[in-house]
C-alpha positions as CSV (number, residue, x, y, z in Angstrom):
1,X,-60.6,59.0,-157.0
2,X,-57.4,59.5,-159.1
3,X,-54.2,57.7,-158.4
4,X,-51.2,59.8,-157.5
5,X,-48.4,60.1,-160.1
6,X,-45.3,59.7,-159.0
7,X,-44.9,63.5,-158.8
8,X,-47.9,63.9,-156.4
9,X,-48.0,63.8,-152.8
10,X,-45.5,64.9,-150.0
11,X,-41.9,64.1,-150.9
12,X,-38.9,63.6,-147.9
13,X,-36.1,65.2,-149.1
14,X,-32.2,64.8,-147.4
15,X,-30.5,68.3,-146.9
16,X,-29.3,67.6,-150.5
17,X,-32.4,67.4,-152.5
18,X,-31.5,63.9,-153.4
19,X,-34.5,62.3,-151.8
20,X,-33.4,59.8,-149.6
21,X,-34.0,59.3,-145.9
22,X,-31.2,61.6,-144.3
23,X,-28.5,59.4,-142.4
24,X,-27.7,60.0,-138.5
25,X,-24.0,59.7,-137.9
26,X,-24.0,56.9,-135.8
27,X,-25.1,55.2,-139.0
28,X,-23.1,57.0,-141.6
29,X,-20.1,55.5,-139.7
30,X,-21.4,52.2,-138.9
31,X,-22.2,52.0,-142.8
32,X,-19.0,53.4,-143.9
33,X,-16.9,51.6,-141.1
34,X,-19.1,48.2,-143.3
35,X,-18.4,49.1,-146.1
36,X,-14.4,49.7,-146.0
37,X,-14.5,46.0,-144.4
38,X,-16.0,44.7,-146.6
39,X,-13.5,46.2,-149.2
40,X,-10.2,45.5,-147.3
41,X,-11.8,41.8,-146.6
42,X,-11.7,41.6,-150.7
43,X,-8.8,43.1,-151.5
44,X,-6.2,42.2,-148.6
45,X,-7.2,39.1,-146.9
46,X,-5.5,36.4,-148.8
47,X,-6.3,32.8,-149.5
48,X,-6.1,30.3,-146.7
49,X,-6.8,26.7,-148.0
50,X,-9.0,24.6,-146.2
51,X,-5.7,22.2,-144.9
52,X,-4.6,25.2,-143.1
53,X,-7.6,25.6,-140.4
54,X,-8.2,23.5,-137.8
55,X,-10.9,21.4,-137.7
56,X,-13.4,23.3,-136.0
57,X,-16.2,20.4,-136.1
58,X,-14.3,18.3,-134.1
59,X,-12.2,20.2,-131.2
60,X,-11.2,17.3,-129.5
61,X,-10.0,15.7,-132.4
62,X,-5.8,15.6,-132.3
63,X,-4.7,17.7,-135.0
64,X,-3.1,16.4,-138.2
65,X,-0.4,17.1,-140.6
66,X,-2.6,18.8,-142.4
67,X,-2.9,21.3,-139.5
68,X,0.5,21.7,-139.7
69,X,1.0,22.9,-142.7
70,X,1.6,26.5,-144.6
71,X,-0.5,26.8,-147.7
72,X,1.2,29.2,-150.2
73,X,-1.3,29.9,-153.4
74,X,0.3,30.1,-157.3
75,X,-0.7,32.9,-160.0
76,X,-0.9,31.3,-163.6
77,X,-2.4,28.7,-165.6
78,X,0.5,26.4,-164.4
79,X,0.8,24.0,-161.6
80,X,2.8,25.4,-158.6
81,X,5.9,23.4,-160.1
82,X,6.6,26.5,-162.6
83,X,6.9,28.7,-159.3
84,X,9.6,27.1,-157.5
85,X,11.9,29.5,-158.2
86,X,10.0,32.1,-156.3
87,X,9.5,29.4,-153.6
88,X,13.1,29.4,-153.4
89,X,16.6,31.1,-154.2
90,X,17.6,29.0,-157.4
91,X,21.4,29.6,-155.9
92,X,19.7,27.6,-152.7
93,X,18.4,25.0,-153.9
94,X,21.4,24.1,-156.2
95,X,23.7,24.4,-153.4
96,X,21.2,21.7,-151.1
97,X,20.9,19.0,-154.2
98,X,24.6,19.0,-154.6
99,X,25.4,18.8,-151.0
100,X,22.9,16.2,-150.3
101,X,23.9,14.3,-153.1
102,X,27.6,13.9,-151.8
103,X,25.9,12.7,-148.2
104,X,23.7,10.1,-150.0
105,X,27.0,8.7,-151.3
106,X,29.0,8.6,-149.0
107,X,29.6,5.9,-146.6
108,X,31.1,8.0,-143.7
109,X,28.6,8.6,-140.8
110,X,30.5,12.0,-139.6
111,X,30.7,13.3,-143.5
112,X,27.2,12.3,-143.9
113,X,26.3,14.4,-141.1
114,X,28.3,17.3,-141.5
115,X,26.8,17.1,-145.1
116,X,23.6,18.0,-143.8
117,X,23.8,20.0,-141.2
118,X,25.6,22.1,-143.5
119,X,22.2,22.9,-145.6
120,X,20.1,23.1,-141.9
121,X,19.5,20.1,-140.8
122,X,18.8,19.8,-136.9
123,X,20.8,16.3,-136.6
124,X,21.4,15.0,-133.0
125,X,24.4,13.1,-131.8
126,X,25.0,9.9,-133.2
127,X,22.6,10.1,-136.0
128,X,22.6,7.4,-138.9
129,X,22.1,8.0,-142.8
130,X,21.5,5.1,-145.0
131,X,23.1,5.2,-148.2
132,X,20.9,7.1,-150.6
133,X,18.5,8.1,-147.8
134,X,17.2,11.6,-149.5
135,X,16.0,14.7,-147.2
136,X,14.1,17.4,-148.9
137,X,16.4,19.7,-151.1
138,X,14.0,22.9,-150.9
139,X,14.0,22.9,-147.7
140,X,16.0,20.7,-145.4
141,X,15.9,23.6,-142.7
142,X,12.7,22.2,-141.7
143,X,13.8,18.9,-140.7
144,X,15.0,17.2,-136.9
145,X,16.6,14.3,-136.4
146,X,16.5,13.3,-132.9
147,X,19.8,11.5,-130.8
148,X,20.7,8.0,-132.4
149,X,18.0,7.9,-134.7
150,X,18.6,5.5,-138.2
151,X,17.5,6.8,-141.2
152,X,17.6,3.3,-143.6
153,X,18.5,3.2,-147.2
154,X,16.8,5.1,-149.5
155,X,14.3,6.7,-147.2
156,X,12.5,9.9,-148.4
157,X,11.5,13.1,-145.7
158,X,9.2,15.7,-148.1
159,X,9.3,19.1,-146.3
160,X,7.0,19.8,-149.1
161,X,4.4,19.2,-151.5
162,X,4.2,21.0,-155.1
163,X,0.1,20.8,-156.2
164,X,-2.0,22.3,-159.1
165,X,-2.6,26.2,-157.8
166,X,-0.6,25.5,-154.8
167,X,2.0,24.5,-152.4
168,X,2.4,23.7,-148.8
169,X,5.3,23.4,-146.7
170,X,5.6,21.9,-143.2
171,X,8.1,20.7,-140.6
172,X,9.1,16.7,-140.4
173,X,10.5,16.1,-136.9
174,X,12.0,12.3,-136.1
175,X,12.6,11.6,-132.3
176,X,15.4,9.7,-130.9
177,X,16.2,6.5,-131.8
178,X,13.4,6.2,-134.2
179,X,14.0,4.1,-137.0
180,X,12.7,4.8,-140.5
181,X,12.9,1.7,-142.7
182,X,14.6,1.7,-146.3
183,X,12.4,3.6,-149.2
184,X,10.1,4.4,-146.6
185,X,8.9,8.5,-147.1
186,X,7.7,10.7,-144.8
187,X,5.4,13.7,-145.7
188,X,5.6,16.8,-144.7
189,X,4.0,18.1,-141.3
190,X,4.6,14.7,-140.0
191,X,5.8,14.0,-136.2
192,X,8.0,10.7,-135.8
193,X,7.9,9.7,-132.0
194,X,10.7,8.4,-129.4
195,X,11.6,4.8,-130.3
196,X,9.2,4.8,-133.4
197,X,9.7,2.2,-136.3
198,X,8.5,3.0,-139.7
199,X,8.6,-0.4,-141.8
200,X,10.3,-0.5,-145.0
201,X,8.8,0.7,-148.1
202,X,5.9,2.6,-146.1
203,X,4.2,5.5,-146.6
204,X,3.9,7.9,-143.7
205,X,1.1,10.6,-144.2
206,X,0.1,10.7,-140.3
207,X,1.9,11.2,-137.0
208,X,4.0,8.2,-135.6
209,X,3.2,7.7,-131.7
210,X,6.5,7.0,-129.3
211,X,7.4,3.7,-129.1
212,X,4.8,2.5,-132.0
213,X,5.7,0.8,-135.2
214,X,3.6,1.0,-138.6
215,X,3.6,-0.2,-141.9
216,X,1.9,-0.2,-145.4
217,X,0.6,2.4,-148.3
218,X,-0.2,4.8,-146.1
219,X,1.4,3.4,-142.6
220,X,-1.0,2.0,-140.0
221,X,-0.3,0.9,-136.7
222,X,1.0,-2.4,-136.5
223,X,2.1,-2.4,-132.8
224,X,1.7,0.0,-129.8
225,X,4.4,0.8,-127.3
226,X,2.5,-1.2,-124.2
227,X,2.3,-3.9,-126.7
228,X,5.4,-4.0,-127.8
229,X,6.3,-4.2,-124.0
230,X,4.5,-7.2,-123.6
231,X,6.1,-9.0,-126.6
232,X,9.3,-8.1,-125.4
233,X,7.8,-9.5,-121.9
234,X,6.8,-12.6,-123.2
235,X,9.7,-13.0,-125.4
236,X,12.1,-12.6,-122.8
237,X,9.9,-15.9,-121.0
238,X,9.8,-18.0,-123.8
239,X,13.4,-17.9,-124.7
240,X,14.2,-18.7,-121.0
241,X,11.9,-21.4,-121.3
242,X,13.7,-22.6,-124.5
243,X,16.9,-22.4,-122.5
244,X,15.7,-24.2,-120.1
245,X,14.6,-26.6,-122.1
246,X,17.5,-27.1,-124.2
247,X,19.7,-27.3,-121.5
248,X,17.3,-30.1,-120.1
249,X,17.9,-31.9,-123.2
250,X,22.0,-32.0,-123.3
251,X,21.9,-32.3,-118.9
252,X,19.6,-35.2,-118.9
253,X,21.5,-37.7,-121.2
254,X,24.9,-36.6,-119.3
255,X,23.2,-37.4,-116.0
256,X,21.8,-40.5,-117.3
257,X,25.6,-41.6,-119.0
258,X,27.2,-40.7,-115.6
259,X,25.0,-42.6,-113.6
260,X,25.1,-45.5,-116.2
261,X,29.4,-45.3,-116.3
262,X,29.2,-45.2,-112.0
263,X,27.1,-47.9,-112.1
264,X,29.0,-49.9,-114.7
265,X,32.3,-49.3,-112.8
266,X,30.7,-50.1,-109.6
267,X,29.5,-53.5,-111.0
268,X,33.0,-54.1,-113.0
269,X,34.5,-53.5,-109.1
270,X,32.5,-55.8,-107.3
271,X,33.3,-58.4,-109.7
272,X,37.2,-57.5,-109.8
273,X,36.9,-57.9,-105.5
């Protein structure tokens, strides 16, 4: 028994003598319709960085900053520094730094405001800038400041980070009356509650709960909102304690000197009669 050369045997040949399985057109287009997906998936889709997503893992979880923020790759062997002009209109960005750096100097409130608003701020009423307090000069269009909010001296808001191969962007939004303390910096994508306090010299890379005040390289909660209503609770009982005590302390002695003066006039009387 001989084995068959490659030329023996019966052969399936296509309608074009190629010799491949002919291709229903259900298939053909189901291949086809593959195989331009695949393309336009390599070609078109562009880069999303990871910071971008959602954390799918953890649905419940509350989202981030991170979440928050637009991811904007960088051609070149340089970090995303070189490419700020094509971030931003040069003429823009000149026009911010030199209008920001007149509000950081000045110590009127209104200019100060004006100022800023006048490169995009969203400023609410009554709204005060520390001097040398610093918004972001790229893009200070992405920033809120919420009614009667304090911005201390030399406080930092970042609307945007430069990295290696890329750069994000993302809005920072400050709630009324919050207080950021002096140097403190915000990063960008970062939500400031109602009545917040940022201590001074902190670093705030997370969202800022309403009513909460944090602290520290990066900020952590240092106090909650219910309990900084029961401080204000039990301050409010211990200073009228104090008071009561104080008071105690200058009423007794006058009480006691009264009593002792009627009493010495009383005796100085009977003797006199």
């Amino acid at each position: 028994m001989t084995r068959d050369s490659p030329g023996d045997g019966p052969r399936h040949s296509g309608p074009d003598g190629s010799g491949h399985e002919p291709i229903e057109d259900g298939d053909q287009s189901t291949h086809s319709h593959a195989r331009s997906h695949s393309e336009s998936k390599d070609t078109d889709a562009p880069e999303v960085s990871a910071d971008s997503k959602t954390d799918q893992t953890n649905p419940s979880k509350p989202p981030s900053r991170h979440d928050r923020l637009e991811s904007i790759q960088t051609p070149g062997v340089h970090n995303s520094l070189w490419s700020w002009p094509d971030a931003k209109a040069a003429h823009l960005v000149v026009r911010n730094y030199l209008l920001i750096v007149l509000a950081r100097i000045s110590p009127s409130l209104t200019l100060k405001n004006r100022l800023l608003a006048a490169v995009g701020i969203d400023i609410g009423e009554g709204v005060s800038w520390g001097l040398e307090s610093t918004p972001d000069v790229f893009w200070p269009e992405r920033i809120t400041v919420g009614d009667h909010a304090i911005i201390g001296y030399d406080a930092t808001i970042l609307c945007h980070e430069f990295l290696q191969s890329e750069y994000r962007i993302g809005n920072v939004e400050i709630g009324a009356r919050a207080m950021i303390g002096a140097s403190a910096t915000i990063l960008p994508g970062v939500t400031i509650g109602d009545g917040a306090r940022v201590a001074a010299n902190s670093l705030v890379t997370d969202d800022v709960p309403p009513g909460t005040t944090v602290a520290g390289v990066p900020a952590a909660v240092v106090s909650s909102a219910e309990e900084s209503s029961d401080a204000d609770i039990d301050a409010g009982a211990q200073v009228r304690e104090w008071r009561a005590v104080c008071i105690g302390h200058i009423i007794t002695p006058v009480e006691d000197g009264c009593i002792a003066a009627v009493s010495s006039f009383e005796i100085f009387g009977s003797h006199r009669l």
